[in-house]
BAKE-759762 format. One line per 4 residues: for each residue x negated, y negated, z of N, C-alpha, C, CB. Coordinates in Angstrom, 3 decimals, decimal comma, padded with zeros to 6 digits, m for minus. Each point is the difference from the previous one (the first is absolute). Glycine has a CB too. Layout:
N
X:Y:Z:X:Y:Z:X:Y:Z:X:Y:Z  ...;
END
This chain:
243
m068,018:m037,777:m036,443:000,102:000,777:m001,239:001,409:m000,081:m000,561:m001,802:001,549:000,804  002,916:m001,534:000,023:001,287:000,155:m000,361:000,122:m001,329:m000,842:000,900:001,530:002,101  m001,631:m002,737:m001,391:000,324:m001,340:m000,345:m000,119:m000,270:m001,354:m000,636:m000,625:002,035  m000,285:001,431:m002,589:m000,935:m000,135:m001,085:000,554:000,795:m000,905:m001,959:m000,458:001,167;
002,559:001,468:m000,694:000,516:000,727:m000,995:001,441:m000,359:m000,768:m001,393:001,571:001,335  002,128:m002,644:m000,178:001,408:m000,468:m000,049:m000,511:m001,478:m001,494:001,221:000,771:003,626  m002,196:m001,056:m003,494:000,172:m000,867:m000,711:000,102:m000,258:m001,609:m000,766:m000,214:002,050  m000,091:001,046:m002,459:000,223:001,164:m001,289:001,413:m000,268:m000,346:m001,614:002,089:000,794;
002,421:m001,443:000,126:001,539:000,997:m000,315:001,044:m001,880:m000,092:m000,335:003,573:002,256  m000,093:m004,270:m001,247:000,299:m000,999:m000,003:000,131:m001,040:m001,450:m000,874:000,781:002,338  m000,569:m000,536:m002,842:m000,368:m000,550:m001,021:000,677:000,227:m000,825:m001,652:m000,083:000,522  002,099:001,789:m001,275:000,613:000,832:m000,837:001,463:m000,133:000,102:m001,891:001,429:000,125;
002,402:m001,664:001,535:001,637:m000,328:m000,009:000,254:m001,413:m000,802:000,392:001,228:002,530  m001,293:m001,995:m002,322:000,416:m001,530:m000,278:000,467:000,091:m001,985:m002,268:m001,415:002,462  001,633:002,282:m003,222:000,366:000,015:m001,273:001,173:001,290:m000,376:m002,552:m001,189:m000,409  003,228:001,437:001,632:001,335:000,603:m000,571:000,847:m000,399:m000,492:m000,241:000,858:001,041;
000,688:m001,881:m000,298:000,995:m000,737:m000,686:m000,145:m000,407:m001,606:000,261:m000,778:002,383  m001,431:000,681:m002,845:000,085:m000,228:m001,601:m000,338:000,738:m000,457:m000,180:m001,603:m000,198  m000,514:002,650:000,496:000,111:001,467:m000,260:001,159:000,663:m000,805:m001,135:m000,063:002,040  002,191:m000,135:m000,691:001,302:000,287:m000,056:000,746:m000,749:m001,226:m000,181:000,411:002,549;
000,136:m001,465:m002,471:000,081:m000,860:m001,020:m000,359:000,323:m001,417:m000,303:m001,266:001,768  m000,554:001,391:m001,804:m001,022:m000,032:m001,856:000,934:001,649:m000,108:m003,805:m001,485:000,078  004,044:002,543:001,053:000,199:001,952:m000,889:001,640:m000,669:000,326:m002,437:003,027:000,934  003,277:m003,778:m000,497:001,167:m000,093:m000,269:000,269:m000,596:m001,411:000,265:m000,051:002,411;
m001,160:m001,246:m002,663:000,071:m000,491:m001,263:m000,403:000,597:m001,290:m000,146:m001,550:001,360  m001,001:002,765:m000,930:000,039:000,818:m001,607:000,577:001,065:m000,104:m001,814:m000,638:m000,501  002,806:001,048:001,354:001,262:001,405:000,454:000,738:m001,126:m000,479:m000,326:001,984:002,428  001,213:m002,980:m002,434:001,004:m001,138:m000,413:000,227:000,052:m001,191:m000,581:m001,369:001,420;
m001,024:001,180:m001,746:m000,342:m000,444:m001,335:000,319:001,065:m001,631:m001,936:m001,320:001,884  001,817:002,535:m001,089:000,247:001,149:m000,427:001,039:000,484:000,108:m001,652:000,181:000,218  002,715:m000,682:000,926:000,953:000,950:m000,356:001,473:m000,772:000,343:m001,757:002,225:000,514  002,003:m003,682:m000,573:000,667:m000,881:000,093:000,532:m000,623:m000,763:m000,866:000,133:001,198;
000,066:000,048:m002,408:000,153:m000,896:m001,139:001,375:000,247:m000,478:m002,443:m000,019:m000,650  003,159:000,953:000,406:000,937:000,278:m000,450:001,203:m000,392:000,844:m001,355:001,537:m001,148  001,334:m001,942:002,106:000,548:000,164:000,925:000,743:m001,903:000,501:m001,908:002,785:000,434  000,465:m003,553:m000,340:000,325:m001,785:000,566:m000,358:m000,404:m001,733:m001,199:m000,600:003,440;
002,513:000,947:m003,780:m000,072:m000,683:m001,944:001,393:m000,637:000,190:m001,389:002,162:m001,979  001,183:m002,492:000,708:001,251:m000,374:m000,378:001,487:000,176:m000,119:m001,646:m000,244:m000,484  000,971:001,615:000,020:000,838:001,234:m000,267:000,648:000,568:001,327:m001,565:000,575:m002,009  001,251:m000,571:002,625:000,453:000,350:001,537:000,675:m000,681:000,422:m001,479:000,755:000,540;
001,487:m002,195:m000,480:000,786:m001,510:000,231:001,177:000,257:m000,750:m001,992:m001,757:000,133  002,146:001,864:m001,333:000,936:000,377:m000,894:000,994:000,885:000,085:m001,480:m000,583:m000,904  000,774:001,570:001,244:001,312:001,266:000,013:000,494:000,127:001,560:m001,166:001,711:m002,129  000,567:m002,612:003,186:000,501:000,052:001,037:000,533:m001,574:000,144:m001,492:002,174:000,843;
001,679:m002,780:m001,185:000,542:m001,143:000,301:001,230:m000,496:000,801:m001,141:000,153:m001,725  001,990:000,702:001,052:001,215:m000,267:000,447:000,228:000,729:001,210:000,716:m000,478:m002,163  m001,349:001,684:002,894:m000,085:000,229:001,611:m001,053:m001,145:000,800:000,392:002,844:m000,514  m001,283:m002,923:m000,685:m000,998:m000,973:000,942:001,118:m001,855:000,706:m002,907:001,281:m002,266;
003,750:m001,690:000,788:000,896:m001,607:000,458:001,010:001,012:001,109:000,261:m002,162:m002,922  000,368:003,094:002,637:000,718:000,120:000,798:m000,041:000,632:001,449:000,664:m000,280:m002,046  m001,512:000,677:002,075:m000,846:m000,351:001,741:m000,002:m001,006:000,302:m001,435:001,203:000,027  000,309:m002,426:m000,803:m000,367:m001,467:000,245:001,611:m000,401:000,230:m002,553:m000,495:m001,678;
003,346:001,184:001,219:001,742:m001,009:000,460:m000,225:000,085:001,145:002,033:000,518:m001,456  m001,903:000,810:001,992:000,534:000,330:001,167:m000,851:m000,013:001,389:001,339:001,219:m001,636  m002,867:m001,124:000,880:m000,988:000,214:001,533:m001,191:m001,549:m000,605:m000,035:003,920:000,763  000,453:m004,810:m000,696:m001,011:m001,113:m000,606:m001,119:m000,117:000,664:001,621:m001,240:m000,711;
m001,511:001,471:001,808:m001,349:m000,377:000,957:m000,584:001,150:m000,037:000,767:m001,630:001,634  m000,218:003,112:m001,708:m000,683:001,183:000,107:m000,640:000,433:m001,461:001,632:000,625:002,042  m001,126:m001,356:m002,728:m000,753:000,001:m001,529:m001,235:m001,048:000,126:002,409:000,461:m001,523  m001,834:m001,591:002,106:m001,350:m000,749:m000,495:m001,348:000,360:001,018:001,651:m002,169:m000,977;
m001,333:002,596:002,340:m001,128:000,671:000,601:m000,610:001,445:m000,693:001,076:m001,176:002,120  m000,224:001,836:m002,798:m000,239:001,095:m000,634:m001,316:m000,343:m001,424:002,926:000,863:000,947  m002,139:m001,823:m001,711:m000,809:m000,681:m000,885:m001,576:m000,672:000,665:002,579:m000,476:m001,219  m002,141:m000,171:002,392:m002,023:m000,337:000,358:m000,293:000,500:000,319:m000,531:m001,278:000,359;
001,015:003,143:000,258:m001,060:000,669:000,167:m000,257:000,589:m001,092:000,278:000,173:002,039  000,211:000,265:m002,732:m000,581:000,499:m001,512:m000,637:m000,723:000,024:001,282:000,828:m001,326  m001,646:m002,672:000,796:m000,692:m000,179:m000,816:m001,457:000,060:000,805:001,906:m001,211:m001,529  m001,619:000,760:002,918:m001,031:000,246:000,824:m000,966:000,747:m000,181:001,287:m000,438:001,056;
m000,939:001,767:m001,289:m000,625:001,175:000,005:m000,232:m000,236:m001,388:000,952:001,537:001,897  m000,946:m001,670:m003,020:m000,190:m000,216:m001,789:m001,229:m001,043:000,181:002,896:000,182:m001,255  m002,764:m001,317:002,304:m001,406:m000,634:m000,388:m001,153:000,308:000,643:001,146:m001,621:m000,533  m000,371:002,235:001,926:m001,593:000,653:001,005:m000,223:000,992:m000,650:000,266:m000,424:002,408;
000,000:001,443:m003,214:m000,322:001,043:m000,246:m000,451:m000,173:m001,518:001,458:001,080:001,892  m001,384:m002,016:m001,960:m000,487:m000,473:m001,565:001,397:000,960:m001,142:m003,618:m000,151:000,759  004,618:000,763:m000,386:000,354:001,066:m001,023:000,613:m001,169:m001,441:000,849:002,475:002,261  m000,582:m001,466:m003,246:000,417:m000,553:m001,000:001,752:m000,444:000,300:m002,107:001,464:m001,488;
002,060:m002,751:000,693:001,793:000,022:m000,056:m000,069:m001,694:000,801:001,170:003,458:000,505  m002,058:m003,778:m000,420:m000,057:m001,725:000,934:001,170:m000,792:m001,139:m003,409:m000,358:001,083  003,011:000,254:m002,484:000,717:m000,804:m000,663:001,663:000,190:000,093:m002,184:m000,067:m001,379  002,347:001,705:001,163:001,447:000,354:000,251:001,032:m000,591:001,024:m001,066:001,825:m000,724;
000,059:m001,645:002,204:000,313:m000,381:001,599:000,559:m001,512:m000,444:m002,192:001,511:001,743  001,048:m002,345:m002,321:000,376:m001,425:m000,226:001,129:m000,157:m000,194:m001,666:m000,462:m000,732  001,890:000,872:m000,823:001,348:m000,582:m000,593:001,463:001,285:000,907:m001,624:m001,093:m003,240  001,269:002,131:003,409:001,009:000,393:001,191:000,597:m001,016:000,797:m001,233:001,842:000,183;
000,574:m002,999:000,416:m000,255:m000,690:001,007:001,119:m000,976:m000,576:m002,674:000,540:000,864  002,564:m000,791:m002,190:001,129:m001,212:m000,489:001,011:000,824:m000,510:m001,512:m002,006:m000,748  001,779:002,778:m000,058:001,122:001,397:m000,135:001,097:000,005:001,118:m001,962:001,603:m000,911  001,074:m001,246:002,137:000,859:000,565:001,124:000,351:m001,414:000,503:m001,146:002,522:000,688;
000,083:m003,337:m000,208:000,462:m001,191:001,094:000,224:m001,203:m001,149:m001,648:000,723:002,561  001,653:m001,319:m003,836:m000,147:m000,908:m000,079:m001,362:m001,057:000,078:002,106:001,043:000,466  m002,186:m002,305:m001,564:m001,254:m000,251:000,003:m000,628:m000,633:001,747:000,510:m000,443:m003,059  000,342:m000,368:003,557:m000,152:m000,565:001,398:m000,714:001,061:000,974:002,199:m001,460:m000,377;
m001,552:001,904:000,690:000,121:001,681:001,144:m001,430:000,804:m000,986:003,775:000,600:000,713  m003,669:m000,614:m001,728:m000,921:001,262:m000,422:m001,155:m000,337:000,249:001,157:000,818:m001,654  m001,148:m002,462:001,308:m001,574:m000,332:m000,092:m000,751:m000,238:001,402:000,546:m001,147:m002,285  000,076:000,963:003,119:m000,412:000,251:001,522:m000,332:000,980:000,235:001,112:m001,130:000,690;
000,190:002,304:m000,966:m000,082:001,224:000,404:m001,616:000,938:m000,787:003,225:m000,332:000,336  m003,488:m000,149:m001,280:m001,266:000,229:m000,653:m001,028:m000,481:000,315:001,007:000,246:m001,348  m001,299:m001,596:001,679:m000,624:m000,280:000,410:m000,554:m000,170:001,438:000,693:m000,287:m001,954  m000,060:000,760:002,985:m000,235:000,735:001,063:m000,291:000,794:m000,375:000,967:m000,575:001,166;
m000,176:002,029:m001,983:m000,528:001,189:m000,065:m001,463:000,098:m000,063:001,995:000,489:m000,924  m002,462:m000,937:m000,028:m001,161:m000,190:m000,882:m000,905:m000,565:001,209:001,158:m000,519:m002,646  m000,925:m000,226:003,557:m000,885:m001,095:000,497:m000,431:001,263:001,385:001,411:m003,157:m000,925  m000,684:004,014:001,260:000,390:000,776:001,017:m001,349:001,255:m000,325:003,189:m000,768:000,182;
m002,621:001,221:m001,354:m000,778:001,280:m000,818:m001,724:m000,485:m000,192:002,589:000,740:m001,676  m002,524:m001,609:001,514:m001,512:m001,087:m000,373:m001,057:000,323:000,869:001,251:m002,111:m000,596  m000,127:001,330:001,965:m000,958:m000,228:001,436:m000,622:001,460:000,369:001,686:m002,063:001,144  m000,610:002,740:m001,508:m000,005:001,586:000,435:m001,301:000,403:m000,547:002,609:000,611:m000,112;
m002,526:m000,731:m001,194:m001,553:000,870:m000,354:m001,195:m000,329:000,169:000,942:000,603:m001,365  m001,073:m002,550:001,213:m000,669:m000,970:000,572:m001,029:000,618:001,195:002,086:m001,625:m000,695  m001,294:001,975:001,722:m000,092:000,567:001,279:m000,815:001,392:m000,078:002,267:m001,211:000,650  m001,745:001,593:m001,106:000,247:001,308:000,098:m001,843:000,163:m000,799:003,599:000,482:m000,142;
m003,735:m001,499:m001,479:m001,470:000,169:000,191:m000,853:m000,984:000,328:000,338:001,427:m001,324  m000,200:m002,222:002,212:m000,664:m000,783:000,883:m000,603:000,607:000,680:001,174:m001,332:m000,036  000,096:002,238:000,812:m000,714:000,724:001,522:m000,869:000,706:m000,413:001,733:000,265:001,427  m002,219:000,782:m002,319:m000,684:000,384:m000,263:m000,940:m000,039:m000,796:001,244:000,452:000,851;
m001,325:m000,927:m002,728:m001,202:000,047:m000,739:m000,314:m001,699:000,278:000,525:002,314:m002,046  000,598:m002,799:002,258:m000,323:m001,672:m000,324:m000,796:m000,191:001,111:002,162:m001,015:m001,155  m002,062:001,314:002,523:m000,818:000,035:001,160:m001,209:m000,163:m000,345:001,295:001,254:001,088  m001,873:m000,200:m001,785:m001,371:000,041:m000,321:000,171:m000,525:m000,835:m000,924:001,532:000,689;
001,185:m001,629:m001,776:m000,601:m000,856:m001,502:m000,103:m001,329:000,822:001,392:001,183:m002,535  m001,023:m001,542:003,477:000,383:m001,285:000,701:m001,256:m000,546:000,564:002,351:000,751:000,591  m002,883:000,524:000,179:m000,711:m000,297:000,769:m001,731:m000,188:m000,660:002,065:001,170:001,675  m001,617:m000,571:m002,657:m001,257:000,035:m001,193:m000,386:m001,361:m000,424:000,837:002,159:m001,031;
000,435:m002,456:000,416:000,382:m001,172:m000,420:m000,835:m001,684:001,028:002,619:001,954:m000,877  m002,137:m001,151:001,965:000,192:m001,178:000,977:m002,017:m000,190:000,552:003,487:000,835:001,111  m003,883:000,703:m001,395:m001,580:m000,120:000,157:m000,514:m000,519:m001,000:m000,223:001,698:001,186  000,735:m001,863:m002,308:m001,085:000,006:m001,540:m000,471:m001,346:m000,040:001,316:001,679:m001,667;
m002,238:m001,842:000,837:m001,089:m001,218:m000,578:000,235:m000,414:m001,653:m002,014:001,074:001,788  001,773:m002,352:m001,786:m000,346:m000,164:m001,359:000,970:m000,087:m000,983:m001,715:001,006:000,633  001,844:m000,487:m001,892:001,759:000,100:m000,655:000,897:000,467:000,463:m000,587:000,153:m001,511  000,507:001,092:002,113:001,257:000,494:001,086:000,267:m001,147:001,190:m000,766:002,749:m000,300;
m000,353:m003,046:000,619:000,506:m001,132:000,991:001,009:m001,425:m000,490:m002,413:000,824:001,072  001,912:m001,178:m002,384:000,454:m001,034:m000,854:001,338:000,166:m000,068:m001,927:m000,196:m001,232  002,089:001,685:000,443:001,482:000,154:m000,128:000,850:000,072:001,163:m000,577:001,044:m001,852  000,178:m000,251:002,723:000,837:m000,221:001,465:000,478:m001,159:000,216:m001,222:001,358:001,003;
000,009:m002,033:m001,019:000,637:m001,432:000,495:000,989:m000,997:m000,914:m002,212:000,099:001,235  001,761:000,680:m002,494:000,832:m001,024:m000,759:001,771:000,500:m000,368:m002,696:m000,746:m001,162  002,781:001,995:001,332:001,103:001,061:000,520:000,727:m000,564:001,117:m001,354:001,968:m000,614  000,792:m002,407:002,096:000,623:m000,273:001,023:000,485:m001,802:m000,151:m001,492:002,277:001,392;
000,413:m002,865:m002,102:000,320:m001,320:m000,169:001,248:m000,262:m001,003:m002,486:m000,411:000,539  002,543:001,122:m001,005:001,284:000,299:m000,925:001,063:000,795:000,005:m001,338:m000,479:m000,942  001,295:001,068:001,903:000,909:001,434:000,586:001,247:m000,310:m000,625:m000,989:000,536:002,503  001,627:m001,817:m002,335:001,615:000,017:m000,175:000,225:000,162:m001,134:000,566:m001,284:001,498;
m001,169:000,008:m002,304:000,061:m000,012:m001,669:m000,644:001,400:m000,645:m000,339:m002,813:000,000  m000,518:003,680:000,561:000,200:001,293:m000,904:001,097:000,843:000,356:m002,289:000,056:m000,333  002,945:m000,459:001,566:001,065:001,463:000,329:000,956:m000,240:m001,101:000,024:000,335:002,846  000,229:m001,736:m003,086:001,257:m000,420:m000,761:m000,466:000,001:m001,195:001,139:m001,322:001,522;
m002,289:001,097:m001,896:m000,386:000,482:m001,343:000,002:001,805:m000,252:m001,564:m002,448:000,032  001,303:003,259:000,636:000,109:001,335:000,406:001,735:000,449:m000,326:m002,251:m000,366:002,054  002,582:m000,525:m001,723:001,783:000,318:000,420:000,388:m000,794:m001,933:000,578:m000,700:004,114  m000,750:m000,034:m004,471:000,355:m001,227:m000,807:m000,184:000,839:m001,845:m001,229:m002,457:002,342;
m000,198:003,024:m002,420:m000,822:000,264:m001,030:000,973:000,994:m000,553:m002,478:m000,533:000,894  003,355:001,172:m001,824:000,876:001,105:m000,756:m001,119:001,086:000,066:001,701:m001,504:m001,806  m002,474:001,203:001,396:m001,392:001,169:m000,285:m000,150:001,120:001,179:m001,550:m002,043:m001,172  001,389:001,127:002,132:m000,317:000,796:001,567:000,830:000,688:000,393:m001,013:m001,437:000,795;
000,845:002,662:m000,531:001,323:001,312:000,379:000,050:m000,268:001,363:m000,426:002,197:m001,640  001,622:m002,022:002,212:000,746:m000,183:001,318:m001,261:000,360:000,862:002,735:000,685:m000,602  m002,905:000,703:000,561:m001,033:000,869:000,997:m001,019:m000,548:000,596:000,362:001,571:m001,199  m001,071:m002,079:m000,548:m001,718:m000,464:000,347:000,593:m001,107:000,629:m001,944:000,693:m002,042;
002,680:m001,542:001,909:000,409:m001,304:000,958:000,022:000,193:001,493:001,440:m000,694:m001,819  m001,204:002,299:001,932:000,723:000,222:001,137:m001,460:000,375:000,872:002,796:000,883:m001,045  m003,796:m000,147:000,180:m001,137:000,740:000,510:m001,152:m001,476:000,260:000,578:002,865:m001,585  m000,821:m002,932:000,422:m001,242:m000,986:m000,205:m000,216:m001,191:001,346:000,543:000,275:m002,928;
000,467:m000,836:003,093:m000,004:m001,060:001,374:m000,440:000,544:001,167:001,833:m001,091:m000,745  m001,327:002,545:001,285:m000,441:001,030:000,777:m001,163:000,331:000,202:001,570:000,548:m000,483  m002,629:m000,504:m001,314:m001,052:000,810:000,840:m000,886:m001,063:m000,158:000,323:002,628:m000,348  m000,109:m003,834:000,215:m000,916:m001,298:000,297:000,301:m000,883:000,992:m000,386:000,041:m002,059;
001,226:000,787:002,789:m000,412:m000,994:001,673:001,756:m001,425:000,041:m004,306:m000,091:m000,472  004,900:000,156:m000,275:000,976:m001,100:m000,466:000,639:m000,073:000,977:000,216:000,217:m002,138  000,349:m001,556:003,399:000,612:m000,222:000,704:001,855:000,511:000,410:m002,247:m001,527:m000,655  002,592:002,111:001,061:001,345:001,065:m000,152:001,078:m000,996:m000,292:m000,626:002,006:001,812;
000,181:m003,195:m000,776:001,296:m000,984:m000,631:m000,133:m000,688:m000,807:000,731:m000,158:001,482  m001,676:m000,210:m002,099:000,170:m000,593:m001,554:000,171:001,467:m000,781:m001,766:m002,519:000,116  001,834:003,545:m000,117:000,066:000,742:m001,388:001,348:000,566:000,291:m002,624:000,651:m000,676  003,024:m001,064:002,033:001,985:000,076:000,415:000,713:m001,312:m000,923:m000,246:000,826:003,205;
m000,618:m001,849:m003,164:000,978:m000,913:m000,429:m000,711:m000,260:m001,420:000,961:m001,106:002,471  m001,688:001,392:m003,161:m000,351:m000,131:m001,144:001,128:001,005:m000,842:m002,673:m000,698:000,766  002,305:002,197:m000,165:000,671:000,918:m000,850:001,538:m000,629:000,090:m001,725:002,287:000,447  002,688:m002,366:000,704:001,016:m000,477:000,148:000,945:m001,115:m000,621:m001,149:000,998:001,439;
000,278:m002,313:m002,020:000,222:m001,495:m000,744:m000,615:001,345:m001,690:m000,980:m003,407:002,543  m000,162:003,948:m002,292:m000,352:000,072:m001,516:000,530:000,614:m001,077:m001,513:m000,216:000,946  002,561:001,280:m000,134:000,691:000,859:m000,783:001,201:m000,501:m000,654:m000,901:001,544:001,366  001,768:m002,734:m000,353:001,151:m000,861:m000,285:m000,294:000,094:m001,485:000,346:m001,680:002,210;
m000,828:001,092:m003,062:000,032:m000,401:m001,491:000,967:001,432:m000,094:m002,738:m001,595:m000,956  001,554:002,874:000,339:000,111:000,956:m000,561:001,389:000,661:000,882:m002,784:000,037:m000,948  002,624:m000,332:001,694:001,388:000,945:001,054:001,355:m000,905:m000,383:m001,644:000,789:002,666  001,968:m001,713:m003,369:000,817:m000,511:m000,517:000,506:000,212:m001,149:m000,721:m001,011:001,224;
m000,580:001,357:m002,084:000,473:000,687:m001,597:000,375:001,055:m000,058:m001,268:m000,901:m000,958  000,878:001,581:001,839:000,182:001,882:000,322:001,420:000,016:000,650:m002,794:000,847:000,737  003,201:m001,936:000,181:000,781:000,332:m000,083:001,311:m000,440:m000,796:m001,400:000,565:001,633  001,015:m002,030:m002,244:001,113:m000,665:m001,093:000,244:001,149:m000,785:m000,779:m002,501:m000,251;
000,049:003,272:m000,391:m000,095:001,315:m000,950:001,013:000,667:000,603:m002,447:000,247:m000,656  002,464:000,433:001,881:000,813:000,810:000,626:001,203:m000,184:000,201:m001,554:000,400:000,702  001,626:m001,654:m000,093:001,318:m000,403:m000,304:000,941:m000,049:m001,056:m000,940:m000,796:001,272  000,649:001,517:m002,360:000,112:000,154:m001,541:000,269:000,862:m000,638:m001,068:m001,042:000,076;
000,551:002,552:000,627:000,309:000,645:000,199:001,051:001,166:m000,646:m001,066:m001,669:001,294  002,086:001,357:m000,324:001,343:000,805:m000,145:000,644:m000,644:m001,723:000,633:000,156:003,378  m000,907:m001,161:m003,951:000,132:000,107:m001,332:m000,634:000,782:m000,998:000,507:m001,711:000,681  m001,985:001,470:m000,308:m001,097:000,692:m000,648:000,676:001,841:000,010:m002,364:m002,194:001,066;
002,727:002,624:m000,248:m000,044:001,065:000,177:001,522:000,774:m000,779:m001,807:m000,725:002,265  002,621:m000,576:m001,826:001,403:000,327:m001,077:m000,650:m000,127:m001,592:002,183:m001,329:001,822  m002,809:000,954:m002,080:m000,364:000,245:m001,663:m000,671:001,104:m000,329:m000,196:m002,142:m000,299  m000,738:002,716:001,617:m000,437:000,888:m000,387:m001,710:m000,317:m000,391:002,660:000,707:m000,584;
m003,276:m001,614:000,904:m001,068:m000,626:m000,362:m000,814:000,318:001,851:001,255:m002,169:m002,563  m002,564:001,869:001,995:m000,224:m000,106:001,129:m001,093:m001,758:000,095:000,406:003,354:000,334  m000,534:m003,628:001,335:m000,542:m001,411:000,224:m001,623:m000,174:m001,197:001,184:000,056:003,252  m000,666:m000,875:m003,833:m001,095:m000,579:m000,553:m000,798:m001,208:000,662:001,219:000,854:m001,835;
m002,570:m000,181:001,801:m000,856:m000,332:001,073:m000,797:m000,883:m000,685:000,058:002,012:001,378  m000,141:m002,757:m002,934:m000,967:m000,688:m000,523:000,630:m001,494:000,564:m000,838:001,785:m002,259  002,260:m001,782:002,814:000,140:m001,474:000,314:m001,064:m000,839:000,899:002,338:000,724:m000,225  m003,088:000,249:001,362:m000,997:m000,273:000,443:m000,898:m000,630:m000,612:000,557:001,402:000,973;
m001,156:m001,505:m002,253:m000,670:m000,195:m000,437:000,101:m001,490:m001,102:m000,281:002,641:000,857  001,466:m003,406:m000,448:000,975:m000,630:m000,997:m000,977:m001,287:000,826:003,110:001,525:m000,749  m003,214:m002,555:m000,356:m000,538:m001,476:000,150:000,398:m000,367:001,747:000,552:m000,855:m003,064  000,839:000,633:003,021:000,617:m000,544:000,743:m000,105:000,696:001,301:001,227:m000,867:m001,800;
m001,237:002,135:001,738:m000,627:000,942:001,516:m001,302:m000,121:000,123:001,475:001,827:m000,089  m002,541:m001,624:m000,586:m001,120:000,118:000,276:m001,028:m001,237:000,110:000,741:002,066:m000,891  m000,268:m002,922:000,370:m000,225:m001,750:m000,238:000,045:m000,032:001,640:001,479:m001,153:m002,711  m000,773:000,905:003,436:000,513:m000,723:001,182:m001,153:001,040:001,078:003,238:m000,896:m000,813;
m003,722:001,688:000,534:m000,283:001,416:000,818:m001,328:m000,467:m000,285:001,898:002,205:m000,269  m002,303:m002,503:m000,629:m001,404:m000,832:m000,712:m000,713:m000,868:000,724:001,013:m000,024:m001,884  000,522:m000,535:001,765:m000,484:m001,295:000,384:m000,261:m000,482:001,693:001,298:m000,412:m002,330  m000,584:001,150:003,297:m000,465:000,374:000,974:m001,384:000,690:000,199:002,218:m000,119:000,133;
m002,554:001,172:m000,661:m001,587:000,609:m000,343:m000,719:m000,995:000,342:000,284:001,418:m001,898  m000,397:m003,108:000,779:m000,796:m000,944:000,132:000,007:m000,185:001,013:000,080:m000,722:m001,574  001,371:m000,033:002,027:000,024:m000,438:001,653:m001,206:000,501:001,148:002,648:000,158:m000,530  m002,184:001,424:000,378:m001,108:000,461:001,028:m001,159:000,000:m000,308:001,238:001,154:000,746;
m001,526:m001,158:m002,105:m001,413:m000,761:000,008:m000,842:m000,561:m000,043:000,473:000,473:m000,018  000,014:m001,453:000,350:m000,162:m001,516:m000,429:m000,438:m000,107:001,904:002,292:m000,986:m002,799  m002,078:001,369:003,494:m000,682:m000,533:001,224:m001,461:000,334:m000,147:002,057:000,283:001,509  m002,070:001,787:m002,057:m001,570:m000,036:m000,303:m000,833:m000,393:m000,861:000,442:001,226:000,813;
000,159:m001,316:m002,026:m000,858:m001,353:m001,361:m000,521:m001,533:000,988:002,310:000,687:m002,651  m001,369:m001,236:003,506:m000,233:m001,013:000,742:m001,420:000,362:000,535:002,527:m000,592:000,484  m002,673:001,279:000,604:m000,946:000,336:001,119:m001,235:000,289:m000,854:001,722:001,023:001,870  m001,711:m000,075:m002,726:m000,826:000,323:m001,117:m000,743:m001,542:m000,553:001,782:002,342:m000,664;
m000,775:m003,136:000,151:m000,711:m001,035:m000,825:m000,721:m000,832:001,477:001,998:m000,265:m002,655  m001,191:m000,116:003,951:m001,044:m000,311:000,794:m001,344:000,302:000,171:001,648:m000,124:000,614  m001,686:001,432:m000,131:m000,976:000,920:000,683:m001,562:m000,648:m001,317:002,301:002,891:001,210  m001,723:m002,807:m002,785:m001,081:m000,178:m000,898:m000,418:m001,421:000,338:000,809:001,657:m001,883;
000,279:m002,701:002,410:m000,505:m001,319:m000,311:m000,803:m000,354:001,368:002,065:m000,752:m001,771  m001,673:001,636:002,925:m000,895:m000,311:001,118:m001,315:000,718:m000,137:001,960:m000,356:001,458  m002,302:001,262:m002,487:m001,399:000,245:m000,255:m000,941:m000,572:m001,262:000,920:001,909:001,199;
END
């Protein structure tokens, strides 16, 4: 009886962790905002470089755990963290330092709903027939080229990138090294921006964020998109000609 009863509670522990997750991210969401802006970067700046003089390593561990916690917890302020990242360290240093962060925070939530809803959606998944079966398979036969399309696409918000692989069963080390290579693009502009910064802020302006959106940024970001999908257009045009 005990056995039986443990398994229940078992079942119910396994979805804490994103539990925990989803009421940290809409408490964040609500009451953070004001807080991982711009505006905050700004009027603290000059304690924030002059720490980074003096404690460099205790800043930049300070910095990945912030951002750590900003992408597992989904809270608002990811874009800010970015260009922080080139501000404080420079474009070299930042864009590592971000892109670890980011790659760190990912796995975290990844995990976190694997162990629990993705488990089952998994296992659902892994029983089903017919179109669910189709797509599974055509999901796993393609696993890499969607993570990086997942990671690649402007459209797709960090999160669902972060969730979606999770609750369909997605291999941990391809969606380690997908998210990790996929973010490089975007984790470079975020932080070229940042690095930019401490002028922007002597005028009194704040980062204008449509450069993102400029031929020359979003062209190259594009054009990778294809890349990754161009293995599944391939397999696709097979699969029709072998039937």
């Amino acid at each position: 009886m005990s056995d039986t009863s443990e398994m229940p509670r078992r079942g119910l522990a396994r979805h804490i962790p994103l539990l925990v997750i989803l009421s940290v991210a809409v408490i964040g969401a609500v009451t953070l905002g004001d807080y991982l802006s711009f505006e905050t970067l700004r009027d603290n700046r000059e304690a924030l470089l002059a720490f980074r003089d003096g404690n460099y390593l205790t800043m930049a561990a300070a910095f990945v755990g912030l951002y750590v916690l900003i992408v597992a917890f989904s809270l608002p302020g990811a874009a800010v963290a970015s260009m922080t990242g080139g501000f404080l360290f420079g474009l070299s240093m930042g864009t590592g330092l971000n892109v670890v962060s980011a790659t760190i925070g990912a796995t975290a939530i990844f995990l976190a709903a694997r162990w629990g809803l993705g488990a089952t959606l998994t296992a659902k998944l892994d029983s089903s027939e017919g179109t669910i079966k189709k797509l599974r398979d055509g999901l796993r036969e393609n696993e890499i080229s969607v993570l990086f399309l997942l990671r690649l696409v402007p459209a797709v918000p960090f999160f669902v990138a972060n969730l979606v692989p999770a609750l369909v069963g997605v291999k941990l080390r391809n969606f380690v090294m997908t998210t990790a290579l996929g973010i490089i693009p975007g984790a470079i502009v975020f932080t070229w921006i940042g690095v930019g910064l401490g002028g922007v802020f002597d005028r009194g302006e704040t980062p204008d964020l449509s450069l993102l959106w400029e031929p020359f940024i979003i062209g190259p970001i594009l054009g990778l998109c294809v890349l990754a999908a161009l293995p599944i257009a391939i397999r696709a045009l097979r699969g029709k000609k072998e039937i």
